[in-house]
C-alpha positions in Angstrom: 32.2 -15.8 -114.4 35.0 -16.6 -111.5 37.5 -18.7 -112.7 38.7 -20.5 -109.0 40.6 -23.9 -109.3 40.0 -26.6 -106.2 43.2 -29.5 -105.6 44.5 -31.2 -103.3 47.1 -29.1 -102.3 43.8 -26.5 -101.1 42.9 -29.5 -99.2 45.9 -30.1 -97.7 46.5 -26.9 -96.5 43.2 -26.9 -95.0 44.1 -29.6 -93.0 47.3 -28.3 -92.0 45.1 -25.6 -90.7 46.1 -22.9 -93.2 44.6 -21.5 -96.0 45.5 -21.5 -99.5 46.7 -18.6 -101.0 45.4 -19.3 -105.0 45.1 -15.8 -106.5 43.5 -16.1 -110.5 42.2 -13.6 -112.6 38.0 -12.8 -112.8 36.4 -13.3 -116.1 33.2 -11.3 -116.1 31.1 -8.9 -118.4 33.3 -6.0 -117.4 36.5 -7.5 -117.4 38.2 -6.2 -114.2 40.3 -8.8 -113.8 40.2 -8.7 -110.1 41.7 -11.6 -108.4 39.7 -14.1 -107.0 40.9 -15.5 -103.3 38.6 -17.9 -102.8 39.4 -21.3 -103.3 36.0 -23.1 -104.2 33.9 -20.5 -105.6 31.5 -20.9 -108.3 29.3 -19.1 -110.0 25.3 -19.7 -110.1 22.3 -18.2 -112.5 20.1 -16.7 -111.1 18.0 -15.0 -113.2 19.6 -12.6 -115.2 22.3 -12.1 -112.4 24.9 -14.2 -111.4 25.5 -15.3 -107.6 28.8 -15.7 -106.8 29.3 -18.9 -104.1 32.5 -18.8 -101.9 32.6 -22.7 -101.0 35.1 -21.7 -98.0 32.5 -20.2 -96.1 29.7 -23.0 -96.4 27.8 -21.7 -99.1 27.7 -17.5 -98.5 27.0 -15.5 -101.1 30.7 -14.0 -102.2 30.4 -10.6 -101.4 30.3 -11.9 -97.7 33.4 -14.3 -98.0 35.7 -14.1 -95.7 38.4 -13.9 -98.8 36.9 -11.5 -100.8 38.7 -8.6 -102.2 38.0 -5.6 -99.3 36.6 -7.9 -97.0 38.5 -7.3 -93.0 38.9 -10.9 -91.8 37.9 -10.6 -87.5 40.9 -11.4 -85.5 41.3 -14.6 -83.8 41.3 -13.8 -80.0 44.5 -15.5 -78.5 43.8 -18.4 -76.3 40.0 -18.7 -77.9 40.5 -22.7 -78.8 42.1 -23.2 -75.4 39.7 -21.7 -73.8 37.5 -23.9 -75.9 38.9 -27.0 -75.0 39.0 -26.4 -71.4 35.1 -26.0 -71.6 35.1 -28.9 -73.8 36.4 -31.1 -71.2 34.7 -29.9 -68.3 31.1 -30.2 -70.0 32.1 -33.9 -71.3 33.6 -34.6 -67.3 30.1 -33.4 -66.0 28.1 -35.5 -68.7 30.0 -38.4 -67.7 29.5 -38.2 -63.7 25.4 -37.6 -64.9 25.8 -40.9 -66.5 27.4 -43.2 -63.7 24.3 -41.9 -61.8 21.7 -42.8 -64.3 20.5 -46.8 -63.2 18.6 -49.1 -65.3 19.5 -46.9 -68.9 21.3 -48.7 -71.5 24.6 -46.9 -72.5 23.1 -47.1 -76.5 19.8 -45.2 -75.2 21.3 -42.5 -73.5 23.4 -42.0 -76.8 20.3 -42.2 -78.8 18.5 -39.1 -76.4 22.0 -37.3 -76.9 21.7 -37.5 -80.7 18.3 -36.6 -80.5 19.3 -33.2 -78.2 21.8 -32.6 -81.1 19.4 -32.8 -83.8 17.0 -30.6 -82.3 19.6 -27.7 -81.4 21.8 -27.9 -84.3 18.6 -27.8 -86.9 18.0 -24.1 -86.6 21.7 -23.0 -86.9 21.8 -24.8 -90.5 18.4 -23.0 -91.7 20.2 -19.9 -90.1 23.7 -20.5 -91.8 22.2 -21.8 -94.8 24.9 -24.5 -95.0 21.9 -27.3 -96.2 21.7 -30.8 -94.9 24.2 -32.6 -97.1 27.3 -30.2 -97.2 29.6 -30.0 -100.5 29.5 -33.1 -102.7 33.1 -33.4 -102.6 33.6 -33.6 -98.6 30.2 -35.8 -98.1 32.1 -39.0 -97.5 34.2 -37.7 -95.1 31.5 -35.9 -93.3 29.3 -39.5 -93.1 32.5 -41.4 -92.1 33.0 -38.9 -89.4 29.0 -39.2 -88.4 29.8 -43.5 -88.0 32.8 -43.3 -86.3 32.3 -40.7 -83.9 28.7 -41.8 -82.9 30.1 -45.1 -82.3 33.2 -43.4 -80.4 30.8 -42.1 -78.4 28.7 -45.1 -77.7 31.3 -47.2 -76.8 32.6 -44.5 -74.2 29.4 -44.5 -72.7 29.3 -48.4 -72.1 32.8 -47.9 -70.4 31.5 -45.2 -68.4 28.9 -47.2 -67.1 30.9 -50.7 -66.0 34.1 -48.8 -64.8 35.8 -46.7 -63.2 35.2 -42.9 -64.5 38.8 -41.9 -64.0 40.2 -45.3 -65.8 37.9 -44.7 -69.1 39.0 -41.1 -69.3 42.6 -41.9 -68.8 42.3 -44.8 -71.5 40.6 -43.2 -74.1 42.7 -39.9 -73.3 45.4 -42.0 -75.3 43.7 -40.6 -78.2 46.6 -38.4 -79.4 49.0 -41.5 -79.7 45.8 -43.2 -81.9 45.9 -40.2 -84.3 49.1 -40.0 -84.9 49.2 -43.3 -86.1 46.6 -42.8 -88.4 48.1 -39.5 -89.7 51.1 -41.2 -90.7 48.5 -44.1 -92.6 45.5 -42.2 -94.1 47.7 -38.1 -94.3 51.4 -39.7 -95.1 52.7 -38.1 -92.3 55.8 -38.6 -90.8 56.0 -41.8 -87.9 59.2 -41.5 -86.1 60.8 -43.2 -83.2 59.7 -41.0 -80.8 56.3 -41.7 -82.2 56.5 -45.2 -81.3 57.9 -44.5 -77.7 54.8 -42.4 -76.7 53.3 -45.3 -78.1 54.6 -47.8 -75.8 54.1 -45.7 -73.4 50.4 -45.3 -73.6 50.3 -48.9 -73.7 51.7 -49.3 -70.7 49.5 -46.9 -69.3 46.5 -48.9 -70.8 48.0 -52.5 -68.9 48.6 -50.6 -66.0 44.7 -49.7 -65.8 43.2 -53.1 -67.4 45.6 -54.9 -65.0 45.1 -58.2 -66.6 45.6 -61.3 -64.3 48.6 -63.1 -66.2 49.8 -60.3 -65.0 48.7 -59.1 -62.0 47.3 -62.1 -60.5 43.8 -63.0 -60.4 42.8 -60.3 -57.2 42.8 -57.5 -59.0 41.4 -54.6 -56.2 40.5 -50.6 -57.2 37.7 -52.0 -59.6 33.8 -51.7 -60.1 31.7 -54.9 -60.3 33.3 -57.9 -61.6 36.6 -58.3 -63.6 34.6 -59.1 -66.9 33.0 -56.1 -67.1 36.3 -54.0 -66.1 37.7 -55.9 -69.1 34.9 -55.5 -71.4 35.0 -51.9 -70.5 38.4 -51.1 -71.3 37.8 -52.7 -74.7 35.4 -50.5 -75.2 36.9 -47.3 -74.5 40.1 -48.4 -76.2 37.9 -49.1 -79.6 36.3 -45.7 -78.9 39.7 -44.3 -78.5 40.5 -45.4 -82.1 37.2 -44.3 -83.4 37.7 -40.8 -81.8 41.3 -40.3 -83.1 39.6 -41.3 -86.9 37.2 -38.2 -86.4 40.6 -36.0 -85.4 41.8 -36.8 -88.9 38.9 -36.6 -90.7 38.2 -32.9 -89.1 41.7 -32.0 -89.7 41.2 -33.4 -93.4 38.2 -31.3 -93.7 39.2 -27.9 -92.1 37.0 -25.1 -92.5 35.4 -26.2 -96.0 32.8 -27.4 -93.8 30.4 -25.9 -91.0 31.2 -27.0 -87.5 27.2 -27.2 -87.5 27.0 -29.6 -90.5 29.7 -31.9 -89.0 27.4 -32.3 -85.5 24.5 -33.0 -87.6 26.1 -35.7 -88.9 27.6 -37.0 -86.2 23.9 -36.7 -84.4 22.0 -38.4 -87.7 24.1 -41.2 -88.1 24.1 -41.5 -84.4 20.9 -41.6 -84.4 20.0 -43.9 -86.8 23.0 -46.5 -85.6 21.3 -46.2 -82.3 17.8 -46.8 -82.7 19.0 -50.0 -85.1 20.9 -51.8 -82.1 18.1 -50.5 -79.1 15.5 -52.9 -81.1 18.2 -55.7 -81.8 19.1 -55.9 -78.1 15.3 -54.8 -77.1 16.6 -52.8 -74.8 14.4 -49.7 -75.1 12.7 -48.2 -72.3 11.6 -44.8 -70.6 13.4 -43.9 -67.3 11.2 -45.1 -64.8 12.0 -42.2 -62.3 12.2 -38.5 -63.1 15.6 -37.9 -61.5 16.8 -40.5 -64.1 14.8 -38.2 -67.3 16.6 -34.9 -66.3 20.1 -36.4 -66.1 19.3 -37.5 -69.9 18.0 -34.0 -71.1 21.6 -32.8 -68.5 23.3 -35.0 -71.1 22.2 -34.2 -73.9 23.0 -30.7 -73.7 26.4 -31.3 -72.3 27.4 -33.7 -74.5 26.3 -31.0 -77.2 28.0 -28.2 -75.6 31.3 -29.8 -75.3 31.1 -31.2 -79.2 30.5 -27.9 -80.0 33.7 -25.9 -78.1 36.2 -28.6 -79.2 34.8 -28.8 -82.7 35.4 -24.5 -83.0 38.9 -25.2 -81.1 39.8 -28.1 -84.0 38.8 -25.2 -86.4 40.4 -22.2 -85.4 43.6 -23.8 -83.0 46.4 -26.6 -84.2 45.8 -30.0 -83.4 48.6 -29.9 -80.7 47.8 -27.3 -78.6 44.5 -28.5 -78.6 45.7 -32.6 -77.9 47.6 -30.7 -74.7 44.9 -28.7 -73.3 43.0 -32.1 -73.4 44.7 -33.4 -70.4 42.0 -31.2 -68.5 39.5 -34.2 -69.2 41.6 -36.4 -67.0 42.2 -33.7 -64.3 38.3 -33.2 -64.1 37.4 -37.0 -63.7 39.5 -37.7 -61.3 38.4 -34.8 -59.4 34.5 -35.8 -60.0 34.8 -39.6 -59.0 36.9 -38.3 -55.8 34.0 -35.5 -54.7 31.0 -36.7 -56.0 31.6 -40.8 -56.7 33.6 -41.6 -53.4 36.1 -43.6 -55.5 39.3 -43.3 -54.7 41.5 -43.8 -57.9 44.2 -47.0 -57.0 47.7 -46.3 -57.3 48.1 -48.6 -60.2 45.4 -45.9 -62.0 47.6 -43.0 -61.3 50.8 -44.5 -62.7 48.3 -45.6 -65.8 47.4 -42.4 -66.1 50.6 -40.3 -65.6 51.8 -43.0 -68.6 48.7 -42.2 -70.7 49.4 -38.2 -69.8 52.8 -38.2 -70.4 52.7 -40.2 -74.2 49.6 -38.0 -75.3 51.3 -34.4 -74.3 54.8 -35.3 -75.5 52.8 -36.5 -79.1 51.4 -32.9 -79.1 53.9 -30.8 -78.3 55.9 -32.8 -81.0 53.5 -32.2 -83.9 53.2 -29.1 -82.6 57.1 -28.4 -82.9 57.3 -29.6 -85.8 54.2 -27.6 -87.7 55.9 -24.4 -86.3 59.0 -25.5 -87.5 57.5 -26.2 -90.8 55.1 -22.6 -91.0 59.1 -21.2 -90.5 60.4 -22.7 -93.3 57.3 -21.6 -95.8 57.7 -17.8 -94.6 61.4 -18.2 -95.8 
């Protein structure tokens, strides 16, 4: 039998991005007395043998964990998660130029094909890693709340994508870092300093420099697609989604690697999914592309938008949050590159100041955190 003890303080440390070092003793027939490293095993019958289950490595048998005693743990290659996030950003970028070309597609339905893309390419790597549908009873909760709010993250993005500006809803929801920290210091109990709230008003300012509101700016507002209503109803959109996204940051973080990259996009696709379908025959806005150029840029976007939730779910996993949060700046770099070559927008220069505001807040949050969690790795090796 493997005695192996699971508390928050494992938890924690996963989310810190480390891994809990719990060594206790192995009770079994022979009485070795070998230690056990891993921090959720268990043991199950079956048969006249016992199975031993390493709940660290979704579910594999615990001969294969990657704790167990003997075992070589592969080497991180340096720069992986960067890389990672890079690709991340580039595959959303192109996913979100295929959409401001789609016409006559609700934003909701070209989520819905998007989950549906997910579903079907995620499916075989859960029979393959054996991780089941459901994941571990104990991180459930967090996995569905990740599903809601990230589907509805991306929804929302999607809507703003479609009535504004691509470089504007990039550089509004790219405020994401200042969101999470935020919610870090709610939800984790980390610290919320004063240079916490200064990147904060900063990335507001960057937001009211893009949404330009007339009490402000006057009522000509130039540099903006379609009417002022739906610049405004976009910008509430990607700001909401901007909240929603930083929520999944915390809850991945929260998680760590107790939990399959694999099972946490097929939540995010079900959920998706199902929230979906629900408002398509609310609004009775479903319908088939009428043209076929129209049908490939979905299937484009489905497997785009996969792609890139893969990459920066591995880079969440194996990179800190900060290095990660800075590398993200990439997404902002690519759209305004995509609406200048391929949309013949030219970004005002009220966007650019929005966005070197937006820029500026989100990096200097990350390289904070980031300071500080190697400050704080110091301290424990001491």
């Amino acid at each position: 039998m493997v005695l192996c003890q699971e508390g928050e303080a494992a938890a924690a440390a996963a989310a810190g991005g480390k891994e809990p070092e719990v060594q206790l003793s192995r009770e079994d027939g022979a009485g070795t007395g070998q230690p056990c490293l891993c921090p959720a095993a268990g043991v199950e019958a079956a048969g006249a043998e016992e199975r031993r289950v390493c709940g660290c490595c979704s579910g594999l048998s615990w001969p294969r964990c990657c704790k167990a005693p003997g075992t070589k743990k592969k080497a991180t290659c340096p720069g992986l998660g960067l890389f990672y996030t890079v690709l991340s950003a580039f595959l959303f970028s192109v996913a979100s130029l295929f959409l401001k070309k789609i016409e006559d597609v609700h934003s909701v339905e070209v989520s819905a094909f998007r989950c549906v893309f997910q579903m079907a390419f995620v499916l075989p790597g859960l029979i393959y890693y054996k991780t089941g549908f459901l994941g571990p009873k104990g991180k459930r909760i967090f996995l569905f709340f990740r599903g809601f709010l990230g589907s509805s993250a991306m929804i929302l993005l999607y809507y703003a994508f479609q009535v504004m500006p691509l470089a504007d809803a990039t550089v509004i929801t790219f405020s994401s870092p200042v969101f999470t920290s935020l919610l870090a210091w709610i939800f984790l109990k980390e610290k919320y300093s004063i240079w916490d709230l200064l990147f904060t008003l900063f990335a507001i300012t960057g937001v009211i420099l893009i949404a330009r509101p007339p009490f402000l700016f006057g009522s000509n507002v130039t540099g903006i697609e379609g009417s002022y209503t739906d610049h405004l109803k976009g910008t509430i959109a990607a700001i909401t989604s901007t909240v929603s996204g930083a929520s999944t940051f915390v809850i991945i973080r929260k998680v760590g690697k107790s939990v399959h990259y694999f099972l946490s996009i097929w939540y995010y696709a079900v959920i998706g999914l199902i929230g979906c379908v629900i408002a398509l025959f609310v609004m009775n806005e479903w319908r088939l592309p009428y043209c076929g150029k129209d049908r490939v840029l979905l299937i484009l976007i489905g497997l785009l938008g996969l792609g890139g939730q893969i990459f920066l779910t591995k880079a969440l996993q194996i990179e800190k949050a900060g290095p990660v949060a800075i590398m993200k700046t990439m997404d902002v770099v690519f759209a305004f590159i995509l609406q200048i070559l391929f949309l013949n927008h030219l970004p005002t220069w009220w966007t650019v100041g929005g966005a070197l505001c937006v820029v500026a807040s989100s990096s200097g949050t990350a390289i904070r955190k980031w300071r500080q969690s190697l400050k704080k790795a110091k301290q424990n090796e001491i």
